[in-house]
Kinemage of the C-alpha trace (Angstrom):
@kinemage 1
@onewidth
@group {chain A} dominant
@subgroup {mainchain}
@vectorlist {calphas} color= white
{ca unk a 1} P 2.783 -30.740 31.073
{ca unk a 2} L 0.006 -32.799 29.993
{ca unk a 3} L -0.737 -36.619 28.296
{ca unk a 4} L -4.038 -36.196 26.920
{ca unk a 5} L -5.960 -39.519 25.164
{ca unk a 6} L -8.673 -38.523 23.059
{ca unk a 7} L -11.121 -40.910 21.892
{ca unk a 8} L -12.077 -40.876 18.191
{ca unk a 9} L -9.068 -39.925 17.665
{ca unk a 10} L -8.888 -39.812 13.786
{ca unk a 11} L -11.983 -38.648 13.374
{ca unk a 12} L -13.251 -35.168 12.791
{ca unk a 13} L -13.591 -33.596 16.061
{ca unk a 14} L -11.037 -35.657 17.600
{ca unk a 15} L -8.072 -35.006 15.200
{ca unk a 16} L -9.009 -31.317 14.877
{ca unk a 17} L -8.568 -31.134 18.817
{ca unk a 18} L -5.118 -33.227 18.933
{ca unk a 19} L -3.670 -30.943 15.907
{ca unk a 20} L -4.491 -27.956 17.094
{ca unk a 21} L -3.430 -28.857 20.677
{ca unk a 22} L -0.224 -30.337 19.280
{ca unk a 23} L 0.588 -26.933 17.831
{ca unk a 24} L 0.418 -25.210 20.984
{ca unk a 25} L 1.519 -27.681 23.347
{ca unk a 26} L 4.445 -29.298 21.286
{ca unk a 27} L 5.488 -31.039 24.299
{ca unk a 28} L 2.331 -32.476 25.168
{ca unk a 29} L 2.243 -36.454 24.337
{ca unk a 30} L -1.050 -36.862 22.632
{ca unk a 31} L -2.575 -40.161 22.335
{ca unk a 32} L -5.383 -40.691 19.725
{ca unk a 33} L -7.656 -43.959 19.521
{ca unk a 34} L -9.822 -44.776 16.873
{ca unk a 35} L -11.083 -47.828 15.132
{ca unk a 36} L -11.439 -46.191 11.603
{ca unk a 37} L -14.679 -47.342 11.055
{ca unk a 38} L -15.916 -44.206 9.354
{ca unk a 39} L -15.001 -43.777 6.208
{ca unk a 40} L -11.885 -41.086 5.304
{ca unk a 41} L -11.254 -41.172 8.840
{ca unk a 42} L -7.786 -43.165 6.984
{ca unk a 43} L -6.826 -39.668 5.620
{ca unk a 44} L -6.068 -38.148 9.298
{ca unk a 45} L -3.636 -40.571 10.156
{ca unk a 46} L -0.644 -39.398 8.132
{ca unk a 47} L -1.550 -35.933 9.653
{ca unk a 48} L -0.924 -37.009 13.172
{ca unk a 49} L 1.888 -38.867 12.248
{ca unk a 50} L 3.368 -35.813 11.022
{ca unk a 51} L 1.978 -34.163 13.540
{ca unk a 52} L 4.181 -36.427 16.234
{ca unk a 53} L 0.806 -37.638 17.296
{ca unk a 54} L 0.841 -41.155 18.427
{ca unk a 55} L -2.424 -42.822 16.998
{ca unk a 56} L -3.681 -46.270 18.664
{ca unk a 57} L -5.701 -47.932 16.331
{ca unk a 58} L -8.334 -49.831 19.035
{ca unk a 59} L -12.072 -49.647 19.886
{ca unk a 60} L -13.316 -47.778 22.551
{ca unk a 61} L -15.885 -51.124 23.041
{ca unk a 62} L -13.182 -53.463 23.706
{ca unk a 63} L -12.142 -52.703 27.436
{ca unk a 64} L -8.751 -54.321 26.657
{ca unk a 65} L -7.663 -52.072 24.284
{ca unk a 66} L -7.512 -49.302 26.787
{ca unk a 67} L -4.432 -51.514 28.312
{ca unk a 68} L -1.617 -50.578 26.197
{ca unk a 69} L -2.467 -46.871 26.779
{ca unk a 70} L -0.034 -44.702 29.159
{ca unk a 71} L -1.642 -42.917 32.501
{ca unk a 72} L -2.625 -39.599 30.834
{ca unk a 73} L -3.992 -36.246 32.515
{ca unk a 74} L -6.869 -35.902 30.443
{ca unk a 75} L -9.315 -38.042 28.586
{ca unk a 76} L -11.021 -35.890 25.565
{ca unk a 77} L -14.388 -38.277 24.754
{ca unk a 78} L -15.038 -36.980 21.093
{ca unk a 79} L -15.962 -40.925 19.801
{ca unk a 80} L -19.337 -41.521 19.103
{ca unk a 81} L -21.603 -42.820 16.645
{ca unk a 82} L -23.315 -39.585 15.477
{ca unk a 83} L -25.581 -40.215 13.300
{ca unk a 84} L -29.191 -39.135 14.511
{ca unk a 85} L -30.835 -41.846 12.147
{ca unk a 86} L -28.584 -44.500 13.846
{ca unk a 87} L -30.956 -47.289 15.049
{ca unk a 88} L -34.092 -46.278 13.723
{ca unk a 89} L -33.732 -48.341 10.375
{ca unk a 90} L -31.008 -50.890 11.376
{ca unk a 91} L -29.513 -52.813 14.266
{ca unk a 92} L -29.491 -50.478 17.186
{ca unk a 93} L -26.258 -52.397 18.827
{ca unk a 94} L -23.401 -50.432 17.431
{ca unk a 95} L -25.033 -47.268 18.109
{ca unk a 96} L -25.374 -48.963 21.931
{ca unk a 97} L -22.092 -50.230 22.289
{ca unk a 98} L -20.189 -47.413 21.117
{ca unk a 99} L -22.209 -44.407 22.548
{ca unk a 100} L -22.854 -46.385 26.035
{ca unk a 101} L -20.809 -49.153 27.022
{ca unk a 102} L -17.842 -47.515 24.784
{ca unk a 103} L -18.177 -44.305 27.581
{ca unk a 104} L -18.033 -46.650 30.415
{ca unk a 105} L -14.832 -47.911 28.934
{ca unk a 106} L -13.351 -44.339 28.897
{ca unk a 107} L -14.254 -43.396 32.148
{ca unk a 108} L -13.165 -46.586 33.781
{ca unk a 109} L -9.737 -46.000 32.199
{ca unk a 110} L -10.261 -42.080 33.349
{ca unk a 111} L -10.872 -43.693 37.010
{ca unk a 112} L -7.713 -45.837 36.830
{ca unk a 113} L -5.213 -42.957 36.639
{ca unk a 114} L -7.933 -40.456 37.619
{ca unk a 115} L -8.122 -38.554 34.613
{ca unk a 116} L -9.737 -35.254 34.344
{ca unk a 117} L -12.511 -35.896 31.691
{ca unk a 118} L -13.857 -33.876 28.594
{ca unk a 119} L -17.282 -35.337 27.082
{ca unk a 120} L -18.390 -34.466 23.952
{ca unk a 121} L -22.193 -35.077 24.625
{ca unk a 122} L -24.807 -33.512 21.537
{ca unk a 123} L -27.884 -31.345 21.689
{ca unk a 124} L -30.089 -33.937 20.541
{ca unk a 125} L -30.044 -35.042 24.605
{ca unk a 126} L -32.938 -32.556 23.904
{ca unk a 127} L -36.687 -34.257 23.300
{ca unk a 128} L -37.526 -33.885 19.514
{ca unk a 129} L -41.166 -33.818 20.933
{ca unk a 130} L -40.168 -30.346 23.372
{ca unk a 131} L -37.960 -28.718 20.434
{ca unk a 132} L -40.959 -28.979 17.922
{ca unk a 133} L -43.254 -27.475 20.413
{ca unk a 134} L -41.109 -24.050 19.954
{ca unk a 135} L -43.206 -21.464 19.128
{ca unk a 136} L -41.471 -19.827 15.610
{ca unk a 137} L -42.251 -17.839 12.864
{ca unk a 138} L -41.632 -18.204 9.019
{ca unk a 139} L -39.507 -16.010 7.625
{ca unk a 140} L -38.316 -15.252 4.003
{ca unk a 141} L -35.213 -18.099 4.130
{ca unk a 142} L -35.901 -18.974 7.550
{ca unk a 143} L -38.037 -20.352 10.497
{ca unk a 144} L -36.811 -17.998 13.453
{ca unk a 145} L -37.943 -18.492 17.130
{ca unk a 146} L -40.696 -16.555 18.258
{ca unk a 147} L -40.364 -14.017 21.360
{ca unk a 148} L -42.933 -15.417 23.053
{ca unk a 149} L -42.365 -19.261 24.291
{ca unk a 150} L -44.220 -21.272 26.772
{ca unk a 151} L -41.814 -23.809 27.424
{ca unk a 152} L -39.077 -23.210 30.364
{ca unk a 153} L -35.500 -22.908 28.882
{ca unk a 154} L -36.448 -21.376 25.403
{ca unk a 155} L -36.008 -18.127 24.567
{ca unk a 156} L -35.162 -15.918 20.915
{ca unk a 157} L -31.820 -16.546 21.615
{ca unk a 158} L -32.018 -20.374 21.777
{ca unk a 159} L -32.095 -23.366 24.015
{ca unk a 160} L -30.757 -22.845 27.085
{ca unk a 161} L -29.950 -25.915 29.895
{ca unk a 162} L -33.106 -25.749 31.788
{ca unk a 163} L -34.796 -26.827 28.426
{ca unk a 164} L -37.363 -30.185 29.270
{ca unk a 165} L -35.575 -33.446 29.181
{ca unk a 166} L -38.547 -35.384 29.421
{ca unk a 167} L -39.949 -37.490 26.232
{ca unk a 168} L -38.124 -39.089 23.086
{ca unk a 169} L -34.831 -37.621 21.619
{ca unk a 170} L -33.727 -40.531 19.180
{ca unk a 171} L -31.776 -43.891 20.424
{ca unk a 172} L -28.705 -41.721 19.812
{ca unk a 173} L -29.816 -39.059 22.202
{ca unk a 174} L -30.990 -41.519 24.500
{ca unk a 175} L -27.031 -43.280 24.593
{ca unk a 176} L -25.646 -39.707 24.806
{ca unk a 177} L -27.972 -38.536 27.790
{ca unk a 178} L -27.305 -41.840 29.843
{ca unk a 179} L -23.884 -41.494 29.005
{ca unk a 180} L -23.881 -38.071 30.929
{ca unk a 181} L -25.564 -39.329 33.956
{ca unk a 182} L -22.926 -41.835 34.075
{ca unk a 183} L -20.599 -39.247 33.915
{ca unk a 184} L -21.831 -37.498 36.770
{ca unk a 185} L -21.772 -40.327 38.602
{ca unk a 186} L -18.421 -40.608 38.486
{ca unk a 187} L -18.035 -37.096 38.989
{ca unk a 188} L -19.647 -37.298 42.481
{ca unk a 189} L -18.237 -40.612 43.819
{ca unk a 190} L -14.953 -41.488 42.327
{ca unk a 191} L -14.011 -37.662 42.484
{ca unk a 192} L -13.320 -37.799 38.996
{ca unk a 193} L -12.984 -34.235 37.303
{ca unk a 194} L -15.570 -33.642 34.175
{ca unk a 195} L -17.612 -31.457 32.171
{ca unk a 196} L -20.339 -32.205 29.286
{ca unk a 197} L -20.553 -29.959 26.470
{ca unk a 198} L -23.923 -30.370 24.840
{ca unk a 199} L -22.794 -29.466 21.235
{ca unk a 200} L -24.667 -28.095 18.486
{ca unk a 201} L -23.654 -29.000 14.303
{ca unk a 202} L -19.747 -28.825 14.682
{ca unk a 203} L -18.243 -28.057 11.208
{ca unk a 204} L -15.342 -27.370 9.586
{ca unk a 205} L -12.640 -28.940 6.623
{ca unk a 206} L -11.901 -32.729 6.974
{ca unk a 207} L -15.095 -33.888 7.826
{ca unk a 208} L -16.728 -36.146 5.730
{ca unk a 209} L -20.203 -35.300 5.880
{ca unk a 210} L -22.955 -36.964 5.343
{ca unk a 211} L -26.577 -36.914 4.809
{ca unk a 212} L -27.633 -37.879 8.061
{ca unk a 213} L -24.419 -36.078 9.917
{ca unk a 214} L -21.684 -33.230 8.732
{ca unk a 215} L -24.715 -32.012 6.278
{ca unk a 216} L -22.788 -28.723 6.147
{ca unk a 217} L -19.991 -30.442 4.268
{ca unk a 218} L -21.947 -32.631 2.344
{ca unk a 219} L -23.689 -29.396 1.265
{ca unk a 220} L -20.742 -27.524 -0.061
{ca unk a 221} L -19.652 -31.016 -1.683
{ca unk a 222} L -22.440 -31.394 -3.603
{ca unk a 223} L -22.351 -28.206 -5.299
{ca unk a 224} L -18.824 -28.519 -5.999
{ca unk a 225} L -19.630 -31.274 -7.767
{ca unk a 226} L -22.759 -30.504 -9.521
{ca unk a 227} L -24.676 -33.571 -7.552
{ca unk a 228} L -28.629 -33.259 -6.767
{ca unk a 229} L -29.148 -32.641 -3.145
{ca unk a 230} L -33.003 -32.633 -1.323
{ca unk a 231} L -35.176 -30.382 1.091
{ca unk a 232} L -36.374 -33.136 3.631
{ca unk a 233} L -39.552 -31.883 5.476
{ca unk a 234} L -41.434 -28.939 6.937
{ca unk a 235} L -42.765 -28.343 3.588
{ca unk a 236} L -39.836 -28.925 1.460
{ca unk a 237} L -38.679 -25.148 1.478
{ca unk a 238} L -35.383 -25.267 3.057
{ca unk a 239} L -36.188 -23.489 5.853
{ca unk a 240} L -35.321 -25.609 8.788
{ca unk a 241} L -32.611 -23.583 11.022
{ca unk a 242} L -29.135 -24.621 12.970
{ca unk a 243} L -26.810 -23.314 14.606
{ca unk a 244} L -23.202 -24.243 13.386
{ca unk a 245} L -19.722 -24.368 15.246
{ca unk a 246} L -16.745 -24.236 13.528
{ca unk a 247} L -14.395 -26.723 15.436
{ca unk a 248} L -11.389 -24.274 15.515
{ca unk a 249} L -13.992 -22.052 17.658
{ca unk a 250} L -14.717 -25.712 19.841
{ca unk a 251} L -10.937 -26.103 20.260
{ca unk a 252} L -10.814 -22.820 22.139
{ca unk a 253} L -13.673 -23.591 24.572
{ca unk a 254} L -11.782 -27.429 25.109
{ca unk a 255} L -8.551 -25.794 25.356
{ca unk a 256} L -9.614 -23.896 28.413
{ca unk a 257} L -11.401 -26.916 30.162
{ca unk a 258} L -8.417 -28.698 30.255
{ca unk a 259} L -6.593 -26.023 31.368
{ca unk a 260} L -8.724 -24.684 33.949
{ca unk a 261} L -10.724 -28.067 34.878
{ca unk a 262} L -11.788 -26.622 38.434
{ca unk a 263} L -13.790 -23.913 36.899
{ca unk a 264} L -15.578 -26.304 35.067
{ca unk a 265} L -15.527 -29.521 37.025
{ca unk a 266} L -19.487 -31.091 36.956
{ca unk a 267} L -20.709 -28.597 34.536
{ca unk a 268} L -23.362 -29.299 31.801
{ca unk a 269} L -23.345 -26.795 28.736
{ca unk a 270} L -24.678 -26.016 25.578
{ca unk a 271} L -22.042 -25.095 23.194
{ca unk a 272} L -22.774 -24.220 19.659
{ca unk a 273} L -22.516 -21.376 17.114
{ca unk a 274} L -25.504 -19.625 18.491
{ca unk a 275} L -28.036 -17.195 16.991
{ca unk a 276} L -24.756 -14.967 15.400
{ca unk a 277} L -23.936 -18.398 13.195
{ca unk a 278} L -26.688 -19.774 12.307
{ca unk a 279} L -28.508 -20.819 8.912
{ca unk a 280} L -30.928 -22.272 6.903
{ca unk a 281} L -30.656 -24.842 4.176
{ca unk a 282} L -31.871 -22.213 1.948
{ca unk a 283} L -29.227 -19.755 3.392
{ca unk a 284} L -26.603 -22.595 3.027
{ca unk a 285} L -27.581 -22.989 -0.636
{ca unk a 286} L -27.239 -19.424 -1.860
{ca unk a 287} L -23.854 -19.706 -0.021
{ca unk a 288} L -22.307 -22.758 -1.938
{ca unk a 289} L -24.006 -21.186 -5.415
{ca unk a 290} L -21.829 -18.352 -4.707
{ca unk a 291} L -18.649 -20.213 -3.813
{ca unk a 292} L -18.791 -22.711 -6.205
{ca unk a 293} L -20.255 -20.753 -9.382
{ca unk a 294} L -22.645 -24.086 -9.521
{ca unk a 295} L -26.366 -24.282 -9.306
{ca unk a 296} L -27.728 -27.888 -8.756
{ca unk a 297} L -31.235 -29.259 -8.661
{ca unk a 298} L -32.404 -29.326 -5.152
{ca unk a 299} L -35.612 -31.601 -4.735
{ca unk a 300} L -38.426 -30.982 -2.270
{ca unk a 301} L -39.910 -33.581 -0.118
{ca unk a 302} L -42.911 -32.490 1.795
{ca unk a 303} L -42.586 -35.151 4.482
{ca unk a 304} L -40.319 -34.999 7.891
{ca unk a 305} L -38.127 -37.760 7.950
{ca unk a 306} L -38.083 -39.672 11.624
{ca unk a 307} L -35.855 -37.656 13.786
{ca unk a 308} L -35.508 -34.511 12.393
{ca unk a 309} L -36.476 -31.135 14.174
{ca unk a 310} L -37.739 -28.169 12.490
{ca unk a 311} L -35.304 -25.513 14.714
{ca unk a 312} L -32.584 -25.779 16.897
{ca unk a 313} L -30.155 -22.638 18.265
{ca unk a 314} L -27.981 -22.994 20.857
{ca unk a 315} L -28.017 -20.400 23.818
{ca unk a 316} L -24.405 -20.145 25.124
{ca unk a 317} L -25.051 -17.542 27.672
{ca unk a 318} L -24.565 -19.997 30.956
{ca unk a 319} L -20.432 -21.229 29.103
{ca unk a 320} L -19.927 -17.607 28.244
{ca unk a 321} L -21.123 -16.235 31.497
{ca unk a 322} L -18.408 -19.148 33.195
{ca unk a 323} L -15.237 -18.717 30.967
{ca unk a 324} L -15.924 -15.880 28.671
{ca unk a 325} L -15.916 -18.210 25.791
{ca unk a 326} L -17.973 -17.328 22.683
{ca unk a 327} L -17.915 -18.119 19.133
{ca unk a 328} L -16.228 -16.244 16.348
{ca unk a 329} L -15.732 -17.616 13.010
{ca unk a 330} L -19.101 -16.579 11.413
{ca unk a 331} L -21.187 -19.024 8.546
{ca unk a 332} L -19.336 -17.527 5.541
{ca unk a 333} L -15.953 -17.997 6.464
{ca unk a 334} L -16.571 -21.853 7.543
{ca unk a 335} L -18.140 -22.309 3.871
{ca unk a 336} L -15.318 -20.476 2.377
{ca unk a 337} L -12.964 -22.440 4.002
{ca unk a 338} L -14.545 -25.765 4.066
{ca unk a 339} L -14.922 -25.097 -0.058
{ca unk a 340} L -11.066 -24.259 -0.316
{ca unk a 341} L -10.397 -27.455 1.680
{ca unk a 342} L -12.401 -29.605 -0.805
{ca unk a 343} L -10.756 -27.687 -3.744
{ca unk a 344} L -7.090 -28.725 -2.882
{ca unk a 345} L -7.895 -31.959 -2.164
{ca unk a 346} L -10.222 -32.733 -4.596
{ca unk a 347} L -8.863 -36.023 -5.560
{ca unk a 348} L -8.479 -37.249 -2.499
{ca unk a 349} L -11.879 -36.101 -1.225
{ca unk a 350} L -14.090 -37.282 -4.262
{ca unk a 351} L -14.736 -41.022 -3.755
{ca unk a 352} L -15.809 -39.986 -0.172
{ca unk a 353} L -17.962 -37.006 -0.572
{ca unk a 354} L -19.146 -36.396 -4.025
């Protein structure tokens, strides 16, 4: 029997994780905190209701608002602001307060009732400046990873966790990375139980993608309905490559952390969709064409936007090797089911993504 909080409750990630644990564990009392700030986040909250879900609608920056909360097992840390752009443009402070001081929050309420603690952490921890020295090739619709690397921690298969984390990753990154150090901290000291999961592009129906976050969505929505879309960088063709995790597939991984915490207790791993789900913008393109029956006007720009990164796979072998977890819900099937999604609730879903 477990109470489990999980931060970001009504977003994405976090209400995918409370549904699907709900299911399982009916008897579980799941606690989800959000402040809604992201737009359609609103449309999750009659789910959990449903769902018998108790939703707590506070902010993860506000220390106080962890008060009210019950002593729970687990703490799930799936808020964030995600956006690799955050910062860069604009006033860096949300992007500080919610990916930093908002973890210190979480873990101090974690330490209270001593908490076993899931973080949610993101490959961009990575240096853009390391991940653009990969050595790659151009393929047809692709950039692929070369077999021969000279950086540690980069193979065909991916990035792997002895990848360089020295130089600039993005202020995002940055809050992520010191978040995790924090983490570990506590780990060691206040014997509180954790493990980071360095996650790839997580995917799936209800998110509400964006350009500069849940581009996987935004892709499928903008074919669906006939909007122009753009090929930012590396020449304009498309060809920049991730790997993508459907967050059923993330579920199962989480669901076995919490479950098994002393396997995993102080662990760092990449998690992601890995070589087997991975794709191109160009790839993702012919996929939505054929889903959607629509072909849209897709504009090259020649120039790399600040931030982005030509490649990025994620090597599971080091989470697979420790619980036998690996991905399996391939590209296709997230499209296909991310298009039927937007399809049945098209009215709902237009003001937000088209």
């Amino acid at each position: 029997m477990k109470n489990i909080l999980i931060t970001g409750g009504a977003g994405f990630v976090g209400s995918s994780l409370a549904l699907l644990l709900k299911k399982n564990y009916p008897d579980y009392k799941i606690f989800c905190m959000d402040n809604l700030k992201r737009k359609g986040s609103e449309l999750n909250l009659p789910r959990l209701a449903e769902a018998g879900i108790e939703f707590i609608h506070g902010d993860i920056r506000n220390k106080e608002d962890f008060d009210s909360i019950p002593a729970c097992t687990t703490v799930i840390e799936a808020s964030a602001e995600p956006s690799v752009l955050a910062g860069l443009n604009s006033s860096p402070d949300y992007l500080l307060n919610t990916n930093l001081v908002g973890t210190l929050n979480c873990l101090s309420y974690a330490a209270r009732y001593k908490s076993d603690f899931v973080f949610l952490s993101t490959s961009r921890v990575y240096p853009i400046e390391n991940i653009e020295k990969i050595e790659f090739t151009e393929q047809a619709t692709r950039f692929a990873i070369s077999q021969q690397q000279t950086l540690p921690g980069i193979t065909e298969n991916g990035l792997n966790e002895n990848f360089s984390l020295q130089g600039f990753r993005s202020l995002y990154g940055a809050t992520k990375l010191a978040s995790e150090l924090i983490i570990q901290e506590y780990n060691q000291f206040l014997n509180i139980k954790t493990v980071i999961n360095r996650c790839g592009v997580l995917t799936g129906p209800w998110q509400m993608g964006k350009s500069d976050q849940g581009v996987v969505v935004l892709w499928m929505a903008k074919h669906f309905w006939n909007k122009k879309l753009t090929y930012n960088g590396y020449g304009g063709t498309g060809k920049q490559i991730r790997d993508i995790l459907h967050v059923k597939d993330l579920y199962d991984l989480v669901n076995q952390q919490i479950h098994n915490m002393d396997l995993v207790n102080g662990k760092i791993l990449n998690v992601g969709g890995g070589l087997g789900v991975s794709t191109s913008l160009l790839e993702l393109t012919d996929i939505c064409k054929e889903l959607t029956n629509n072909t849209i006007e897709i504009t090259p720009v020649i120039e790399t936007r600040q931030a982005d990164i030509r490649i990025y796979i994620t090597d599971n072998t080091e989470v697979t090797k420790l619980t036998g977890w690996s991905p399996k819900i391939g590209v296709k099937q997230i499209m296909t089911e991310i298009y039927h999604w937007i399809h049945e609730n098209e009215s709902k879903l237009k003001p937000i993504l088209s």
